[in-house]
C-alpha angles and dihedrals in degrees: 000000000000096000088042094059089043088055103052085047095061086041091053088047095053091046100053094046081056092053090053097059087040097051093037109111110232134148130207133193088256116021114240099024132070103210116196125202109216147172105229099194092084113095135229091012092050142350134120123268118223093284084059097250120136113256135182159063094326107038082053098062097038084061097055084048098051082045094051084038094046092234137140094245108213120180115208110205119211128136119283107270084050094048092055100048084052094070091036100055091027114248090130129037084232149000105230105176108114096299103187100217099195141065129034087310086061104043084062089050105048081062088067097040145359111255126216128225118297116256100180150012138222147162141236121259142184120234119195142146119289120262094032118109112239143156142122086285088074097013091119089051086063133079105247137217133207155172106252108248100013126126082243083068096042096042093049089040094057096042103038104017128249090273091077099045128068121192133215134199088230139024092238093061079048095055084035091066096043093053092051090044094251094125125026095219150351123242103202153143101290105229082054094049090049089053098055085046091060092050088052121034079189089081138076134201139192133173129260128223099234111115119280114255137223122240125211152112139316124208135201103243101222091063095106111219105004108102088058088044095043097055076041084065103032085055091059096048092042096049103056086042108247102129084060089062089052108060092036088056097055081044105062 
């Protein structure tokens, strides 16, 4: 009996967490389906695997919450500036591509777009070829890469001048350009930055001392009711620990 009553209990708990996403009010561009616009060229959050889907952290985690929302979940790969003005003038529900959601680089951004809650934190870090001497202690003296439109490029180009700093569409111009001596470093997102490392043992990376950052989602803001739905989603993720996994297990 016991078990019995144990079992309709979780039964009546799962299916109440159902009705709450069901009964939530939320809009999206096309009903029925969340489309995200992203940057696939971000391991591990998000890059394509050798069929050309998109794969990673992040991918992972937009399928669970169309599940939880009941919604057909599209990415919509495009390089990073663009990603960002897709969720801002609404040609996608949301821009997921390792979108950092605190300090200066977020409050311009929360003018484009409404942000979810953070689910997860990182650091910057410099990539360069091994051998060299770099850190932040000489990091003004370098030539500089960056993503186009990321807090790396914001934060370089405020403490060393744009001068000093070159930006690329993608990351992997950007590696492109390190690895032909083009650019001295790369000033990027650390578990990036981890991931391109791994792909060339030619290549060395230490951390900088800027503040870590928080990653998460940006909304379009006309999308009535999705944000709320949306951290409803991520808690629960967050809570029984499955956003964790995910993220131990990209990063393996």
């Amino acid at each position: 009996m016991k078990k019995l009553i144990a079992l309709v209990c979780a039964l009546s708990l799962a299916l109440c967490a159902v009705s709450a996403f069901a009964e939530a009010a939320f809009t999206t561009i096309e009903p029925g389906k969340l489309t995200y616009a992203t940057s696939p060229d971000f391991p591990p959050f998000e890059s394509r695997d050798d069929n050309d889907n998109i794969i990673g952290i992040e991918p992972d985690i937009m399928a669970l919450i169309g599940e939880k929302l009941g919604l057909e979940v599209e990415a919509v790969p495009m390089d990073f500036t663009s990603a960002l003005l897709a969720a801002q003038l609404g040609k996608t529900d949301l821009v997921v591509s390792g979108v950092t959601a605190t300090g200066e680089k977020a409050e311009e951004r929360k003018k484009a777009f409404d942000f979810t809650d953070v689910y997860t934190y990182i650091q910057q870090a410099i990539v360069f070829k091994t051998g060299k001497d770099i850190s932040m202690d000489n990091l003004g003296e370098q030539a500089i890469g960056v993503q186009a439109g990321t807090t790396g490029q914001g934060l370089v180009e405020d403490d060393f001048g744009e001068d000093k700093v070159t930006a690329y569409d993608t990351y992997s111009l950007a590696f492109q350009a390190l690895l032909n001596d083009q650019v001295d470093c790369i000033v990027l997102d650390d578990a990036v930055g981890k991931a391109y490392v791994a792909l060339h043992p030619e290549l060395t990376m230490v951390q900088t001392t800027y503040e870590t950052e928080g990653f998460a989602f940006g909304v379009y803001k006309q999308d009535a009711g999705l944000l709320d739905a949306m951290n409803a989603a991520l808690k629960e993720l967050v809570d029984d620990g499955t956003i964790e996994q995910i993220i131990l297990k990209w990063n393996e």
